[in-house]
N, C-alpha and C positions, 0 to 999 in steps of 0.2 A: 496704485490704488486710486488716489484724486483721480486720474482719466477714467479707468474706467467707470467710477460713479458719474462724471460730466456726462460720459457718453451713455450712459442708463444701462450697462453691462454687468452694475452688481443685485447678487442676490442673494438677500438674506437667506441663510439657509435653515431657518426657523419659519419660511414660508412656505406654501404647498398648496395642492391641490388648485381650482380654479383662482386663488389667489396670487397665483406664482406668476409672475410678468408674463411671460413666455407659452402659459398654460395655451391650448387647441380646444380644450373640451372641457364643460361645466359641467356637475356633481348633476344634472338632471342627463344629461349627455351619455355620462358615463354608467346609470343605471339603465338608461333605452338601452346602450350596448347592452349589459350583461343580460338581461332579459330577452331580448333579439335574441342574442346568441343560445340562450339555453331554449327559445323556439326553435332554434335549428336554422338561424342563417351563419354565412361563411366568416372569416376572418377576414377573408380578402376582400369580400361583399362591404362590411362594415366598414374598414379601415378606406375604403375608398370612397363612401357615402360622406365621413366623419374628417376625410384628407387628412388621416395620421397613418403611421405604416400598419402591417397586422401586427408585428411583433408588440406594435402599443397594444393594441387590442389584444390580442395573446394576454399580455401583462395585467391588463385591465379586467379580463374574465376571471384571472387564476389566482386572482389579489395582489397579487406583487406590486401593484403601482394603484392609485386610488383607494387606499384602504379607507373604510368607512369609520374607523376612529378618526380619521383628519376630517372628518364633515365639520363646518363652522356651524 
C-alpha cells in the first residue's frame, strides 16, 4: 500500500468525476458530449474528438458513468 501511494497509484474511492486523478474529461466535457450526441453525432465521431474510447461515451450518454448527482 506505501508504494503504491509513493508512486500516486491510489485512489480514494470516495472520489469521481473530473476530480478523480486519472479523469480524460471535465463536467463541461461531458455535457458537450451528451448534447452532440442527442444532435445526432456518432460515438465513434466523439470518442475520437474527446481521445476516450466510444464505450466511454456509450456510458456517458446512457448515464452509467458521469452521473449528475456527482457534479461538485
Amino acid at each position: 500500500m506505501r508504494d503504491m501511494v509513493i508512486k500516486g497509484r491510489y485512489v480514494d474511492a470516495g472520489v469521481s468525476g473530473e476530480r478523480h486523478p486519472f479523469a480524460k474529461l471535465s463536467w463541461q466535457k461531458v455535457r458537450s458530449i451528451r448534447k452532440r450526441f442527442k444532435e445526432g453525432e456518432t460515438l465513434a465521431a466523439l470518442a475520437r474528438e474527446f481521445k476516450v474510447t466510444p464505450m466511454a461515451i456509450k456510458f456517458i450518454v446512457v448515464g452509467k458513468n458521469w452521473k449528475e448527482k456527482n457534479v461538485p
